[in-house]
C-alpha positions in Angstrom: 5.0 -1.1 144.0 7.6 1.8 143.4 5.5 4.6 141.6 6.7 8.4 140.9 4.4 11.0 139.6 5.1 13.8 137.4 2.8 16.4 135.2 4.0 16.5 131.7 4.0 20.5 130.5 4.0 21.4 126.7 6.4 25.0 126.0 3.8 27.2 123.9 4.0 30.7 123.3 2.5 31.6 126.7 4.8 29.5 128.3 5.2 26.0 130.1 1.6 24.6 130.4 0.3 21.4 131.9 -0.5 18.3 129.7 -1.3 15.6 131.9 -0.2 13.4 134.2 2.5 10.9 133.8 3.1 7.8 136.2 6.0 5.2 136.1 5.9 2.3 137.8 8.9 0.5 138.4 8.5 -3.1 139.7 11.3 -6.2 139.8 10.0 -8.1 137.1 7.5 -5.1 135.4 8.3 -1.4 134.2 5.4 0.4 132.4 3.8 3.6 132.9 0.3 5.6 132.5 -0.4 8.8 131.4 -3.5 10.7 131.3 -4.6 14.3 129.4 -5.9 17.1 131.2 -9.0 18.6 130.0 -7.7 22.0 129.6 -5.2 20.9 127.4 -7.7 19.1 125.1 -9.8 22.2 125.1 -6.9 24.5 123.6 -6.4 25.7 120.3 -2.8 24.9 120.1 -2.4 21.6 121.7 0.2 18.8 120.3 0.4 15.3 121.0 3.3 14.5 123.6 3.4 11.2 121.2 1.8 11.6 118.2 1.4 7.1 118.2 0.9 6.3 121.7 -0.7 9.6 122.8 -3.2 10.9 120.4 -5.2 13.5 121.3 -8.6 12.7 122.3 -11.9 14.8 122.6 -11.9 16.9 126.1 -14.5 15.1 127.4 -13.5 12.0 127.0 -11.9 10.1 130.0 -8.8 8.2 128.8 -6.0 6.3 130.6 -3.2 4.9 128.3 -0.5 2.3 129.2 2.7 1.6 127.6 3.0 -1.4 125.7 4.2 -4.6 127.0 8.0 -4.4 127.0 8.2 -0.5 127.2 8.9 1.2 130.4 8.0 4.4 129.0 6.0 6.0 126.5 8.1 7.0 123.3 7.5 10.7 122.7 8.4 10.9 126.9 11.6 8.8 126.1 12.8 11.0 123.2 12.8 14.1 126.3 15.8 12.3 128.2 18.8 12.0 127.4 20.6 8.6 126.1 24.6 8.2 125.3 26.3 11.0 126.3 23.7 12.2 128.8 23.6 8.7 130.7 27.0 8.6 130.9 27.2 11.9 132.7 24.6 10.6 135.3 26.2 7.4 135.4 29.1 9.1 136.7 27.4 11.8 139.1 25.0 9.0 141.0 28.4 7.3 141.6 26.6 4.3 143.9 23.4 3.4 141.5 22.2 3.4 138.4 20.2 5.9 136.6 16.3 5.0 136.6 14.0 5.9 133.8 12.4 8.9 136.2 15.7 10.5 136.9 16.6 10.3 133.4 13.5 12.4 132.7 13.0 14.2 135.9 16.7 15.5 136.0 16.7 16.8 132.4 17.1 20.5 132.2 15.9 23.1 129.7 17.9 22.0 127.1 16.5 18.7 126.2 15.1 18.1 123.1 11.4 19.0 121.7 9.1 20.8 123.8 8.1 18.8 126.7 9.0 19.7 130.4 8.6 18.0 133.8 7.3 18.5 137.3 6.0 17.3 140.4 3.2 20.2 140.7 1.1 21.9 138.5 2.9 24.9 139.2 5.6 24.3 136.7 8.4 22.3 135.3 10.6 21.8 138.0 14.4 19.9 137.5 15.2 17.2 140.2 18.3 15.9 139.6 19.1 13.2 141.9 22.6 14.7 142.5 21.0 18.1 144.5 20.0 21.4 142.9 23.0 22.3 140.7 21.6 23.6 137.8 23.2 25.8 136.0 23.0 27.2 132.5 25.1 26.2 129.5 25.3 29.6 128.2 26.9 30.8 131.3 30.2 28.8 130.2 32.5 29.5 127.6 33.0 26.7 125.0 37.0 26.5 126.0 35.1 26.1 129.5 32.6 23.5 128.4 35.4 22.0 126.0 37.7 21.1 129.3 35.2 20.0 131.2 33.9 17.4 128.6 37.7 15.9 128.6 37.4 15.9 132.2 34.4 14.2 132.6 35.9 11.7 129.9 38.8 11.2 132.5 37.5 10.5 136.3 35.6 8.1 137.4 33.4 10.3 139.3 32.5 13.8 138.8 32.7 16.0 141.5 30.5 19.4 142.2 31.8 21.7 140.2 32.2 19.1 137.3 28.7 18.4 137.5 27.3 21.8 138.0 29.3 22.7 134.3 28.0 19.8 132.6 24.2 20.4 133.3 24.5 21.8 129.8 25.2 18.2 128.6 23.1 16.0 130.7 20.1 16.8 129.1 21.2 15.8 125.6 21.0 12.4 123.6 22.8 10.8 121.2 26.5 9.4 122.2 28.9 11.8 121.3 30.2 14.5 124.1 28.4 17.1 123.9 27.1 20.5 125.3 24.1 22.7 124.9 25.3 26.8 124.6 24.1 30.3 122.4 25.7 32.5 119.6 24.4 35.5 119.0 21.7 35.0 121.5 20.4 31.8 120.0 20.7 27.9 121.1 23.4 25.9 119.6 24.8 22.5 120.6 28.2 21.6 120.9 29.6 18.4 120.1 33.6 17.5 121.4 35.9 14.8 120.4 35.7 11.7 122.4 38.6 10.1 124.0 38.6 6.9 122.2 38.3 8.8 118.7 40.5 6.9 115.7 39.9 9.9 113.5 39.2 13.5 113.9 35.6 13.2 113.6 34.0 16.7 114.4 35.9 18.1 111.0 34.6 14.5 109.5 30.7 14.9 110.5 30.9 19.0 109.4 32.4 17.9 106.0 30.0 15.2 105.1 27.0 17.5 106.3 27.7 20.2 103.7 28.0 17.6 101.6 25.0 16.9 102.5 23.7 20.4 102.2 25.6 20.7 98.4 23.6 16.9 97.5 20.1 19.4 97.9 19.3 18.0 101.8 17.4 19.9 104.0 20.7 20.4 107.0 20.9 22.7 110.1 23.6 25.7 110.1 27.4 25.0 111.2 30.0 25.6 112.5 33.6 24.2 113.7 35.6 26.3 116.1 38.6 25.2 118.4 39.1 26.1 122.1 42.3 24.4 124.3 43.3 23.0 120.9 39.6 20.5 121.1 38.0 21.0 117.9 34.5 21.4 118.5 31.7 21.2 116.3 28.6 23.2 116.0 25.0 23.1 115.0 22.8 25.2 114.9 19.0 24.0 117.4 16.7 22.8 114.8 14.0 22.5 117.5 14.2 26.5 119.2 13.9 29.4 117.4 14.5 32.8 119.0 11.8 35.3 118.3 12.1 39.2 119.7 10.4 38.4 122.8 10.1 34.6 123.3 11.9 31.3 122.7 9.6 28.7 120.4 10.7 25.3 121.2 8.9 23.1 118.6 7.9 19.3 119.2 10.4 16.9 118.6 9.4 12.9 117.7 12.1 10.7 117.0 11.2 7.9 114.1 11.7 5.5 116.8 8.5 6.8 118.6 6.7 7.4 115.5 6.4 3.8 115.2 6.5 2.9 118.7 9.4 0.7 117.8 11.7 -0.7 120.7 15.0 0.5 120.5 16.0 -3.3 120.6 14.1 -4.5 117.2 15.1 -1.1 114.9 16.5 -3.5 112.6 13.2 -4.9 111.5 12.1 -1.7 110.5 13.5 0.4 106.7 13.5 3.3 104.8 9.3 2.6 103.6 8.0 2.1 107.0 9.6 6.2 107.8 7.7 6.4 104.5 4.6 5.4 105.8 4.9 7.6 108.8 5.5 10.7 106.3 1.8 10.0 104.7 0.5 9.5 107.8 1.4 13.0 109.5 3.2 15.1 107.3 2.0 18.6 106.0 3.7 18.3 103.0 4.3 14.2 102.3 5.5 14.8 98.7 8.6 17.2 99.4 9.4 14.5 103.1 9.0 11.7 100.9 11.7 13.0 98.6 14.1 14.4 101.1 14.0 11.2 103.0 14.8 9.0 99.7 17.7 11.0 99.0 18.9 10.9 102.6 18.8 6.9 102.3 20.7 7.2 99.2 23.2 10.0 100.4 23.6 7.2 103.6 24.7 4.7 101.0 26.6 7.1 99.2 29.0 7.9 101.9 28.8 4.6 104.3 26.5 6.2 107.0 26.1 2.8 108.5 24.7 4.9 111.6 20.7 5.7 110.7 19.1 4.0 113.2 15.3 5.4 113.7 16.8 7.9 116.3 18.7 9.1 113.7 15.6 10.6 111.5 13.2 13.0 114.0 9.8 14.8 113.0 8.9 18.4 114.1 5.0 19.9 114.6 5.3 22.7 112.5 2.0 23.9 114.2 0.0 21.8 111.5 1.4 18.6 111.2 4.6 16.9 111.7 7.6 17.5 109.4 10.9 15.4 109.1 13.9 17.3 110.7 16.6 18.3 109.1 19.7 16.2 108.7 21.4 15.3 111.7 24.3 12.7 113.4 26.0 11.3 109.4 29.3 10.5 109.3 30.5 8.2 107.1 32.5 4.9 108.6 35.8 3.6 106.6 35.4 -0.2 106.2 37.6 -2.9 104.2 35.0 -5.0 102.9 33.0 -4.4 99.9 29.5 -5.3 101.3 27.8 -2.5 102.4 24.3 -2.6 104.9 22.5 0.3 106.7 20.6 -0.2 110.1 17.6 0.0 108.0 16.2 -1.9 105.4 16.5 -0.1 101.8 14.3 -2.0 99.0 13.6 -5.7 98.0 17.4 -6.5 99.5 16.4 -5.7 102.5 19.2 -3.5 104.3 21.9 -3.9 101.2 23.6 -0.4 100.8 23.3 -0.6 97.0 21.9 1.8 94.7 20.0 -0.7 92.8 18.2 -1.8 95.4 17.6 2.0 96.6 15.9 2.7 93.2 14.0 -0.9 93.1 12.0 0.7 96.5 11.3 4.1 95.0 7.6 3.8 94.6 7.4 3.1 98.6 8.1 6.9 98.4 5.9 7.9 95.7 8.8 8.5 93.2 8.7 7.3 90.0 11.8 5.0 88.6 12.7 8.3 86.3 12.1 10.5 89.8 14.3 8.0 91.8 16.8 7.8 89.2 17.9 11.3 88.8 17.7 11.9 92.7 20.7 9.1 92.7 22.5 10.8 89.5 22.9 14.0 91.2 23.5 12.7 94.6 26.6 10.3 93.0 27.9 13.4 90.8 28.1 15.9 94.0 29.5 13.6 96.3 31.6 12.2 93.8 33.1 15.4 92.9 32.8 17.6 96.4 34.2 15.0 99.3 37.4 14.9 98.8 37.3 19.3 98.7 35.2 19.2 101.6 37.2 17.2 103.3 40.2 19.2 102.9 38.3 22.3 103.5 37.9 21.2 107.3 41.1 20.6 107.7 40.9 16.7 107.5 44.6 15.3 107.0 46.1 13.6 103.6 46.3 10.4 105.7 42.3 10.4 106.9 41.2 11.3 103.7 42.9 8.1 102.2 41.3 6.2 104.6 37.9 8.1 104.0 38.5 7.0 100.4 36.8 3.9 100.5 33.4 5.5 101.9 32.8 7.2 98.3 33.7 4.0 96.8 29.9 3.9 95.1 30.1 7.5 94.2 33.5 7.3 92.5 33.5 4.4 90.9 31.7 3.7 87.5 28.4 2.3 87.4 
């Protein structure tokens, strides 16, 4: 039996401090893991879940061991720490002769994953090992013409050699698929996100269009930005889950909707739009204004052909008091032929069926009433109706891609 050990640390305003203690065990036929609070950590004020589901705090003297579920190698608010897409691919290519277990996905994250969790094999503090050696090196040390040539690089050679892979630390920490690389602007965290190889449109001025759309529609969306370096468009947001104060950096606990109901990345299909719902009345602050926001983000998805909201696509923050949803994050609308439109999730009665009929026959699942629901869709359909093609233009989107964008507004534009 193959175990590796590591203490979990939470970022507070004192610092990094110790959680508890996290064990994977990786067997041929049997991956799970164990975790266990420290005492401590149950006895301060400010203590947060590292999984609100499969981690709930417990009372300090109370001895508990959990164990992930049967079919989960690792618990989900630890998962939502390492990176996926873009950041896998990068180890992919730095191991060169194996592939990338669970504990070096989490282990060799840097300090730019997401949420506020660290990693380390002593209590004396979070400590990177990436499997590659010690060549960690800061994002913000690099340019974004630098980081924008290294991400084509990286998308170019089959392996990526030291001074590649000491550049892209800023990147290998990061989920989601697109390229992509953690820097600062005016001293605070931004990420970065580049135009893949194998893109068919130019999809960074796409995704910045569609999310002020998003912000003129009334949604709750991060600041932005698109810049160009080498001729690379690259496309900014602004961290969410930091925020710089005078003296310290607050990183704020991240849960994607996947961990909030300890759903397998494999079976996100099963779940919709009321089970996120249910989540919001379980944890949220404020469940009325959540509740709200996320029925207009399922509409504004079927508005514009976001076909792309799986449950890592809709996070929760601790806001020091409960757990908020995010804002927006990862839309972009996908040109398709057919009329028939689903999202990953399921919508109302009709299951996943991108209509807005069947958005407004599930209102009450978000404590909206039909007259509530309906007006949230009437102003959604008028904004998007009249703003995408502007928007579009405004970010310098050709005549030719906005054609072919024309059909993801179909619902908006045409009559009812």
């Amino acid at each position: 039996m193959a175990s590796i050990r590591s203490y979990v640390f939470v970022h507070l305003r004192e610092g990094p401090v110790p959680a508890g203690l996290l064990v994977m065990t990786d067997e041929p036929q049997n991956q799970f893991a164990t975790f266990n609070y420290g005492r401590r950590y149950l006895e301060r004020a400010e203590r947060t879940a590292v999984d609100p589901t499969s981690l709930p705090l417990h009372h300090p003297l109370e001895t508990r061991t959990y164990q992930t579920e049967e079919g989960f190698s690792v618990f989900g608010g630890i998962r939502d720490a390492a990176p996926d897409g873009w950041g896998q691919y990068l180890f992919y290519k730095a191991l060169r002769d194996r592939v990338p277990s669970n504990a070096d996905l989490i282990l060799a994250s840097g300090d730019h994953r997401v949420g506020a969790l660290a990693f380390g094999p002593t209590l004396a503090g979070p400590q990177r090992l990436p499997p590659w050696g010690d060549l960690d090196v800061p994002g913000e040390y690099f340019t974004l013409a630098e980081l924008a040539e290294a991400t084509e690089r990286a998308q170019h050679v089959d392996e990526l050699d030291e001074n590649l892979r000491r550049l892209l630390t800023a990147g290998s920490s990061l989920g989601g698929a697109r390229p992509k690389a953690a820097t600062e602007i005016d001293g605070e965290p931004w990420i970065a996100k580049f135009a893949a190889r194998n893109d068919s449109f130019p999809e960074c001025r796409v995704e910045l269009a569609t999310m002020r759309l998003a912000a003129e529609c009334g949604l709750v969306v991060p600041e932005l930005r698109l810049e160009s370096a080498l001729g690379r468009d690259i496309y900014l947001i602004k961290r969410f889950d930091r925020m710089a104060h005078q003296d310290w950096l607050e990183r704020r606990p991240f849960a994607s909707g996947l961990t909030m109901l300890a759903a397998h990345e494999s079976e996100v299909s099963r779940y919709s739009y009321a089970d996120l719902a249910a989540v919001i009345r379980r944890h949220s602050r404020e469940p009325k204004a959540d509740l709200r926001e996320l029925f207009a983000r399922m509409v504004f998805n079927i508005l514009v052909t976001n076909d792309d909201d799986h449950l890592r696509n809709h996070g929760f923050l601790w806001d020091g008091s409960g757990w908020r949803l995010s804002p927006l994050y990862d839309v972009v609308p996908k040109p398709q032929i057919g009329l028939e439109r689903k999202l990953v999730l399921g919508v109302g009665p009709e299951g996943r069926a991108a209509t807005l009929s069947n958005a407004l026959a599930g209102a009450a699942s978000f404590n909206l009433s039909r007259e509530e629901a309906q007006g949230i869709v009437d102003r959604s359909r008028e904004v998007v109706a009249a703003r995408w093609y502007i928007l579009l233009t405004q970010a310098g989107v050709s005549t030719a891609d906005r054609g072919r964008f024309a059909t993801c507004f179909r619902l908006a534009t045409e009559p009812p």
